[in-house]
Each structure stands twice: as C-alpha cells, then as structure tokens.
C-alpha positions in Angstrom: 75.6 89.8 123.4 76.1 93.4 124.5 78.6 94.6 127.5 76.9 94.0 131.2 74.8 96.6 132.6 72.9 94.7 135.3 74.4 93.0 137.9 71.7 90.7 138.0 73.6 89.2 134.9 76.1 88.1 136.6 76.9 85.0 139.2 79.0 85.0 142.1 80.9 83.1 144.6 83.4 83.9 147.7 85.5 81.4 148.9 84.0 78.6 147.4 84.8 75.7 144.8 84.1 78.4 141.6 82.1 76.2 138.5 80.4 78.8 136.7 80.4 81.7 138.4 81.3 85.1 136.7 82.9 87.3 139.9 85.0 84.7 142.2 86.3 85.9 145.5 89.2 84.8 147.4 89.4 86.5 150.9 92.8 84.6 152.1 95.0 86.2 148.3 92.5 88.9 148.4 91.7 88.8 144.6 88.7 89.2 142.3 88.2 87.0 139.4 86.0 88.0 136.6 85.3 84.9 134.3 82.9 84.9 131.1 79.9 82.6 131.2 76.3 83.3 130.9 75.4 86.6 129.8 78.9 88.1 130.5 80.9 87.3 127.0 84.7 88.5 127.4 85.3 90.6 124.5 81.9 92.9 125.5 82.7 92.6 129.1 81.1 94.7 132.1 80.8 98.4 132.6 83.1 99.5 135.9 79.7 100.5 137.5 78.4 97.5 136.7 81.3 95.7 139.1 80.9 98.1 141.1 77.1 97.8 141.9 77.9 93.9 141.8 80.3 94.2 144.9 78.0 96.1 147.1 75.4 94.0 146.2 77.7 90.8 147.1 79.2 92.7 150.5 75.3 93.2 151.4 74.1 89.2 150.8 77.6 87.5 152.4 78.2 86.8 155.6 81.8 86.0 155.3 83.2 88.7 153.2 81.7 91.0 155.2 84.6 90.2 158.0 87.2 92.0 155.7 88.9 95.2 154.6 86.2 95.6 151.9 88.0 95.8 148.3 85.5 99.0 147.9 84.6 102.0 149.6 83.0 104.3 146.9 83.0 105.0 143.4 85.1 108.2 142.5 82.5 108.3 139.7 80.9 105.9 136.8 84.4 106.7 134.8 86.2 106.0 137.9 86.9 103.1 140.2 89.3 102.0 143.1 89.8 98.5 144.6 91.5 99.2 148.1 93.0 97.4 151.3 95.3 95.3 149.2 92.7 94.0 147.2 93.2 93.3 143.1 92.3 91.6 140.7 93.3 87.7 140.0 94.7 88.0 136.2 94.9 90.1 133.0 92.1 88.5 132.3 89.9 89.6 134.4 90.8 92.9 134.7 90.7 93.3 130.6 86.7 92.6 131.1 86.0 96.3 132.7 84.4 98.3 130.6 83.9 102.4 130.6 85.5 102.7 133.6 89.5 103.5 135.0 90.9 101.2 138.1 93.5 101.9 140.6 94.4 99.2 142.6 95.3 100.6 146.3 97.2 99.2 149.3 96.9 98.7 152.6 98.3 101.9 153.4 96.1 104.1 151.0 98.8 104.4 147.9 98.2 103.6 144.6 100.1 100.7 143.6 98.5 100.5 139.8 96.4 102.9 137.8 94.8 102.0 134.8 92.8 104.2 132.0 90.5 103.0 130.3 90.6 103.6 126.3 87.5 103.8 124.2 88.1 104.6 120.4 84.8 106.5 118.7 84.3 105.5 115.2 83.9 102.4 113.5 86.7 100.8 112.2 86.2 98.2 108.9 89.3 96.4 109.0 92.2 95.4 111.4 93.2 96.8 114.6 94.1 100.0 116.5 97.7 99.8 118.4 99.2 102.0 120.7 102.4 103.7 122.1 103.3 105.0 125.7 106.5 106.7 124.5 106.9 109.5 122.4 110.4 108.6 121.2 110.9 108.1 118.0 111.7 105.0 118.0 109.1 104.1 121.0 107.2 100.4 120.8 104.0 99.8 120.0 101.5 97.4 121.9 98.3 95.9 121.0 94.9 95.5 122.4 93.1 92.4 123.5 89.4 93.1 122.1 88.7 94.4 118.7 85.5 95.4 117.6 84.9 95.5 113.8 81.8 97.2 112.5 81.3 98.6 115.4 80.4 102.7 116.3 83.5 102.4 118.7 86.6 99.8 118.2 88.0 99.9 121.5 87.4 99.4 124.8 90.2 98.2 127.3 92.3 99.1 130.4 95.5 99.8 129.4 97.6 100.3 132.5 99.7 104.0 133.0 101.3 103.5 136.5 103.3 100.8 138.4 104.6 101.4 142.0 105.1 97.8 143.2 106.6 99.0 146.7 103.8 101.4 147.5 105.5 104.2 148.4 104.7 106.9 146.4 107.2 106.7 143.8 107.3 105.0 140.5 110.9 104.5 140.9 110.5 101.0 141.4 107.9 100.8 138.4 107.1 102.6 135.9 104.9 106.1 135.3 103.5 106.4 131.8 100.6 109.1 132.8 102.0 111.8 130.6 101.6 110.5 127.2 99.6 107.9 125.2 99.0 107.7 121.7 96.5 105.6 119.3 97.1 104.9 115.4 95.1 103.4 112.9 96.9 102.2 109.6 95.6 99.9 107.6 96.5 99.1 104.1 94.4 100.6 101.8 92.3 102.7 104.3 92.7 106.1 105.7 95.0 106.7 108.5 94.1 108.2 111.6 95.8 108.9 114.9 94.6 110.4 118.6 96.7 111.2 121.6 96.3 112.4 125.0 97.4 116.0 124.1 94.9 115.8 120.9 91.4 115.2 122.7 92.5 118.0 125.8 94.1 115.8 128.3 98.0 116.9 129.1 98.1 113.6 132.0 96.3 110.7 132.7 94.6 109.0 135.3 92.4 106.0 135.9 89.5 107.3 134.0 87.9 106.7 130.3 89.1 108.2 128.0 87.4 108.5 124.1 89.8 109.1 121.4 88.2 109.4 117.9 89.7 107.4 115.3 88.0 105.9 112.4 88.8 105.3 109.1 87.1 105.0 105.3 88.6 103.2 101.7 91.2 105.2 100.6 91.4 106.1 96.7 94.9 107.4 97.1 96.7 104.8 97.5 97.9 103.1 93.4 99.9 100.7 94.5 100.8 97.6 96.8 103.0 97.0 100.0 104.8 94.7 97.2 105.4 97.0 94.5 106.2 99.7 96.8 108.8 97.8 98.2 110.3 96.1 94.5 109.5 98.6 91.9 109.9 102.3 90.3 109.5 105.0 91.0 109.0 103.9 95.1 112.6 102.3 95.4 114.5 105.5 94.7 112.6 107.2 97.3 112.9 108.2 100.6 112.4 110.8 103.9 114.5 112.3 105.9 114.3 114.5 109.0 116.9 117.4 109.5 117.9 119.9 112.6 118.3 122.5 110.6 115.6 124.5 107.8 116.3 123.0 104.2 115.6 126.1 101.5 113.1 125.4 99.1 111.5 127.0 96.3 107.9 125.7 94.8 108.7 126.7 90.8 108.4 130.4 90.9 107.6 130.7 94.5 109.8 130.9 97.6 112.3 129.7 98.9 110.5 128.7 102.2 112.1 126.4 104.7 111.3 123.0 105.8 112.7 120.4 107.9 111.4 117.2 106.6 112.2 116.2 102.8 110.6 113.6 101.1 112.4 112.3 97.6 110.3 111.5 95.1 113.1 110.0 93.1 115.3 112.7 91.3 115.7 109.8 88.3 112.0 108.8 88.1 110.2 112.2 89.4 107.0 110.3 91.4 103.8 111.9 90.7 101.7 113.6 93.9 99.8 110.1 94.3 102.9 107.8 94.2 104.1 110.3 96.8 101.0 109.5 99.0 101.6 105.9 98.7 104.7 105.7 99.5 104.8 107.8 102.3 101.8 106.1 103.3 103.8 102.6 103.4 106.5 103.5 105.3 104.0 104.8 108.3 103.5 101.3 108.7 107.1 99.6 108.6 107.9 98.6 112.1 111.8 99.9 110.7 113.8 102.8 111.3 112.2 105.1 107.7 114.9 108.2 108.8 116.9 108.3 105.5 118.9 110.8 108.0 121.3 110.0 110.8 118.7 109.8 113.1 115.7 106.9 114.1 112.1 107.1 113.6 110.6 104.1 113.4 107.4 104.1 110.3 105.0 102.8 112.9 104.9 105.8 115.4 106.0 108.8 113.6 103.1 111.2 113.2 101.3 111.3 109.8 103.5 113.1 107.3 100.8 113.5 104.6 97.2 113.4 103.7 94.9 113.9 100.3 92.4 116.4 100.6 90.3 115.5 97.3 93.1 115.3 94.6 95.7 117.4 96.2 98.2 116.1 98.0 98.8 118.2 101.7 101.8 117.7 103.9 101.6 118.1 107.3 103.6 120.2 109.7 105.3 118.0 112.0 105.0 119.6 115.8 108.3 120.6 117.4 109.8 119.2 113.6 109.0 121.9 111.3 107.5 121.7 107.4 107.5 118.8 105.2 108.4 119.3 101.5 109.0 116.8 97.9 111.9 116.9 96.0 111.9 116.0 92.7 108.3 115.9 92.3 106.4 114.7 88.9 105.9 118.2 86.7 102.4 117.1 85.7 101.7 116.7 89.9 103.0 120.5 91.0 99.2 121.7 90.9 97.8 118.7 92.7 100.5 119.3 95.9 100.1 122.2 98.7 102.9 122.1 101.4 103.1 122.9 105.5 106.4 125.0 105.7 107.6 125.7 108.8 105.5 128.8 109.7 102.5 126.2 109.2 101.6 127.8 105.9 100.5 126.1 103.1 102.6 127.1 100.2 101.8 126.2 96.0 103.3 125.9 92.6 102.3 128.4 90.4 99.9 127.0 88.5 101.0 124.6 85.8 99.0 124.2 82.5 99.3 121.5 79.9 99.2 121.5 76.4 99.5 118.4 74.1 100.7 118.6 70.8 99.2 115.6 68.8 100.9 114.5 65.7 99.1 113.0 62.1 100.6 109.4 61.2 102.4 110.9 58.4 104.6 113.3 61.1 105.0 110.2 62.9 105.8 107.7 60.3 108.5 110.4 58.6 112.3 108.5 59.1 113.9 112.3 59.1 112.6 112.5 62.1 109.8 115.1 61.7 110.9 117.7 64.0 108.4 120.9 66.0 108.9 124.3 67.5 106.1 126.3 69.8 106.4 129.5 69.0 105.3 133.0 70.9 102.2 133.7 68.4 103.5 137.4 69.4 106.8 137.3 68.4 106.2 134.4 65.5 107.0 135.6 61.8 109.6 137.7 63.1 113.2 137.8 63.2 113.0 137.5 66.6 110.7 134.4 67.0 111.1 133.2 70.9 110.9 129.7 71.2 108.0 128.7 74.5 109.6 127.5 77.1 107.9 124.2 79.9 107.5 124.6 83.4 111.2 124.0 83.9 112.7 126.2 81.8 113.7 124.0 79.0 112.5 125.1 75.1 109.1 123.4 73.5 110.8 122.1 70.8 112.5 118.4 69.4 111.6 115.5 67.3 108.3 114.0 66.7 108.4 110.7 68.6 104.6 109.8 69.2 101.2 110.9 67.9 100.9 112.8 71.4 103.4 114.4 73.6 102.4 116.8 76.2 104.7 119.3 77.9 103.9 121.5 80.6 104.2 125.5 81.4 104.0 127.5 83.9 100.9 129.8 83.4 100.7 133.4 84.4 97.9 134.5 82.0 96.8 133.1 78.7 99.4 132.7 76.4 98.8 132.4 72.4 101.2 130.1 70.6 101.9 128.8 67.1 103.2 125.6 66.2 105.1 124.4 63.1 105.4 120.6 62.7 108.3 119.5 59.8 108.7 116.6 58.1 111.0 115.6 55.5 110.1 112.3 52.9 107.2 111.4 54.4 105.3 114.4 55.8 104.6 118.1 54.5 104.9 120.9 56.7 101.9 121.9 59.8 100.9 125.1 61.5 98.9 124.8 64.2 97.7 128.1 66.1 96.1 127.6 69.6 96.1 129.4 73.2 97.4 127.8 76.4 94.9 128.6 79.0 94.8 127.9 82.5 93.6 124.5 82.5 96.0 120.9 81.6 93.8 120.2 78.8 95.1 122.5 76.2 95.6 121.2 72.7 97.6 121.8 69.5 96.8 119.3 66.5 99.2 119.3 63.7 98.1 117.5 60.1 100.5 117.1 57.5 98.9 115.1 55.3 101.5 112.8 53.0 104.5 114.8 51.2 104.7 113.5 47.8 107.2 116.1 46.0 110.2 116.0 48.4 113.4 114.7 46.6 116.9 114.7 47.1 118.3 112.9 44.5 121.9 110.9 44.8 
C-alpha cells in the first residue's frame, strides 16, 4: 500500500453505527475519526489534502452535517490545515494518520487550542528508529515516533504536536508552547550518526506545517568495538568527556597551545588510538545517562555530535555556544589520523608523525644479555658528539631488544638520516643498520647479527 491520495479511497459515515468506515463523524462531540481499513493502511496514512478534499466532498453529499459549524473552512495550503468551530479529532490515533500536512485544531472563538507540525525525515534509514527532543537542555527527554519506515527514501512522517492552550485564550500558560525548538537524531549502533533541527534546515519557529529534515545514515567502518566491550574493557573504561566554562590550553605536539572547552580522555594509562576514540565517543551519544565527567548534566542521547571520521581521520566538532573539543592522552601512532575544532572553529594538527620500525634477527632476540640498540643522527654518528634520535615525545630511541619488531615514532620536520647499532652479548654479534626516516609510518631499519660464536668471559 502507499499513503492516500484520492479520496475516493476512502469510506465514510456521520452519525451513524461506524463498521468499516475510514472517516467517522460525530456532530453531538464534534470529532473526526480516522480508522484504517480498505485502502487506507495506518502506518502510510492520508495526505492532509487528501482529508481535506474528503471533507468537502462529505459536507457536499450529507444532509445532516451540513446543519453545523463546519470543522473546515479552507485550506491555508497543501502543507497546511485547520479544523475549526470546536471541532477535533477523536484520538491519537487518528490524528497520527495525516500525512504531509500540519493541523491546528481551533475553537469556537477563532484561537488555536493545538498546533501540530508535521515531521518528514529525507533519506532512507536501514535500521532502527529516529527519536526526538523539544528541549534544548542538556538534559532534555527524548520521545519517539509512532510509524517507522525502513528502506524507505524518507523514514518519517508524523504530527508531532508544538502547542497546547487548553483554555483558548491566547496563552500557553495553561499548556505548553514548544514552537521554538525541535530536534531529530539518528544513532544507531554500528551506523553513522546523523541529526537535524529546526535551526539546521532554516526554520528559527514552528508552526503547523511540514517540515523535511534530512537524516539518513550508511554502515559505519569506524566503529572497532561493541556496546559491551566499551562498557567492560581497556582502553574505553578509563575514558571519559567533560564539558568546561572556561578555555582549557592545549598544545597538539609542536603546535599551539589553542583553547578548547570540551576534553575528551583517551585514558592517560592506556593512550586510546583515534578509532577507539571514535567509538567511544560514539557510545556515549547513545546512553540515556548523564556522560558530563564535569559538574554539570548532559545526558549522551541529546548532546550534539562531538565527533565524526572523515576517511581515516578523526574530526571533532565545534560545539555551538560550547566552544572546541580536544583528546587528551591520545595514542602516539593516532596524532596524524586526528584534526581538532578549537574554539575559533579552526581545525588544528599534529605535526606530522612518521614511524620507523626497527626489526631485530632471532639471534638479537634470542641474546639473554639483553641485546641492547641506539638510533643515532647519521650526522653526528662517529663522532664524539654522537646525539642519540629522539620519538615524538621527546624520549631517546634507544633500550633493550625485546621483540623482532618495535616501532617508535618521531616527529618529522624534513627527512632525517639515521644509523642504527644493534649489540648483543653471548648470543648475537654486533648490527649497523643505516636508513632515512621519511615522511611516511612505514620507515624501516633491519638489523642482522648473525650468531656470535667468539664472545667469552670466562669465570
């Protein structure tokens, strides 16, 4: 079935014993029923000009209805509908089967008693369901809608209702007025997150009109772990995110200090890598719990996206009337796969970080001194003043051998030539190994041995 265009689909009755008519009219409690059966199914429903069209058509053919304030007078417009002199409909029900179309429900004396938007959502979703706030607090609720469309080019497509004045007298003081804000999110596990309000597609207020927020969503590859690791294991456990009201300093390696006001802690004992990051951060936009490490509440489910993976770099996201979102004690190998908002908007970097991984023969390895290697300035090597490389955090190139492959970082400028010298003691002779670390994580140095056979140190 598809939603109702014709009303020559649909049945009708007024003030009769209703079987299986779709629209059902009751003069004496003035209300409109709208019941699936037929062609009309409830989850595709009827357009609003469709109902519309269906009431002039019924005032026309009925005698008796005809006697009465008329529930309609004219359509605003096909987005836009009114029932007036009192006249509403019977149940949620019923009014959850418009379609395309906003409804305010008017009294006798001309004011709006109810106002309702209609919400479409463009874009197919694959799995789950859109939800929405009326609240920008931090810690506002969330409600749901009552048809879903999966597969679908659009997902929703529902009156959601912005104003309440139950007296009718002009003022919302008595009700409620939620015309000012509305927002839509999309997070599913292991999909793309996506959220549209009011404000986002151009519309500072609301009224009873349609509305069409995008909000779609694809498989997403960033995401490496489970709701249940993330919530039981390493690194995720020792992480967290905080707001602040006032800038946090931060400098990115070499770069900086810019300021930010939201940190995220990537663990300072376990240093989360760029994609851990993502999926945790990613997690906690779903908890229905406060996620504010902070003093304050923001409650996972309605904070605005914090994050987002544009290829294989990570991206924060300025957070409007926040400020910039930065990671502590982020993985070394991850600081060229990160850019950060700061709170100008900018996006700031690492200086890039290159790689280079010193592999180790099996007799290195094997030797019980332990076999011990320095990376050496190829400029400076051979010379009394030999300088030692430093990695990415300052800290000298240099230890025991304790695998056939350990890689290290540094922070690259231009190319640097290095030479290595790989020691062993009973088991292993002595290596050189002479290489350049170029801009790129792949750089090598390869240091074979071979077996030592004429080491001794006798008793």
């Amino acid at each position: 079935m598809a939603k109702i265009l014709d009303p020559d689909d649909l049945t009708y009755i007024v003030n009769g014993s209703p079987t299986t008519q779709n629209i059902r009219i009751d003069t004496t409690a003035k209300t409109i029923e709208i019941v699936a059966g037929g062609s009309l199914v409830a989850k595709d429903g009827l357009t609003g000009q469709c109902f519309y069209s269906k009431l002039k058509e019924i005032i026309r053919a009925d005698a008796n209805l005809i006697k009465f304030a008329l529930p309609v007078n004219e359509m605003i417009h096909d987005e836009s509908l009114e029932l007036i002199n009192g006249w509403d409909f019977k149940d949620t029900s019923s009014l959850k089967m418009i379609r395309d179309c906003g409804v305010a429900i008017v009294s006798t004396s001309g004011v709006p008693i109810k106002m309702y938007a209609c919400f479409v959502t463009l874009g197919t979703v694959l799995t789950g369901a859109p939800y929405l706030t009326q609240s920008s607090a931090t810690d506002a609720t969330t409600s749901t809608f009552t048809h879903v469309n999966i597969g679908e080019t659009f997902c929703i497509n529902e009156l959601v209702q912005i104003y309440s004045d139950p007296n009718g007298d002009g003022s919302a003081a008595d009700g409620y007025d939620r015309r000012a804000y509305a927002k839509l999110f999309l997070r599913e596990y292991g999909y793309t997150y996506t959220e549209s309000s009011n404000a986002d597609i151009g519309y500072p207020a609301l009224t009873y009109k349609k509305y069409n927020f995008p909000l779609t969503h694809v498989v997403d590859a960033g995401v490496v772990a489970n709701d249940a690791t993330v919530d039981s294991a390493l690194p995720y456990t020792g992480m967290s995110i905080q707001w602040y009201g006032t800038d946090q300093s931060r400098s990115l390696g070499a770069n900086g200090p810019y300021n930010f006001r939201v940190i995220i802690n990537a663990n300072s004992s376990q240093n989360a890598t760029h994609d851990q990051v993502y999926t945790f951060v990613q997690r906690q936009l779903r908890r229905t719990a406060d996620i504010d490490a902070g003093a304050g509440v923001r409650t996972g489910n309605v904070a605005s996206a914090i994050v987002f993976m544009d290829g294989a770099t990570l991206k924060t996201i300025h957070q409007a009337g926040v400020g910039g979102v930065h990671v502590d004690n982020l993985a070394a190998s991850s600081r060229n796969n990160i850019a950060e908002a700061d709170n100008t908007q900018a996006y700031r970097t690492y200086p890039f970080t290159a790689a280079i991984t010193l592999e180790f023969d099996s007799f290195l390895v094997a030797d019980a001194g332990p076999a011990k290697f320095w990376l050496f300035d190829a400029a400076t090597y051979g010379t009394s003043g030999a300088t030692i490389i430093n990695d990415a955090d300052g800290v000298p190139i240099t230890g025991n051998v304790t695998g056939a492959s350990m890689s290290f970082s540094y922070a690259y400028s231009v190319d640097k030539p290095v030479v290595g010298l790989a020691v062993g003691k009973a088991d292993a002779k002595i290596a050189i190994a002479a290489t350049t670390i170029a801009q790129s994580t792949a750089n090598k140095a390869t240091f074979v041995a071979g077996q030592e056979r004429w080491y001794a140190n006798p008793a």
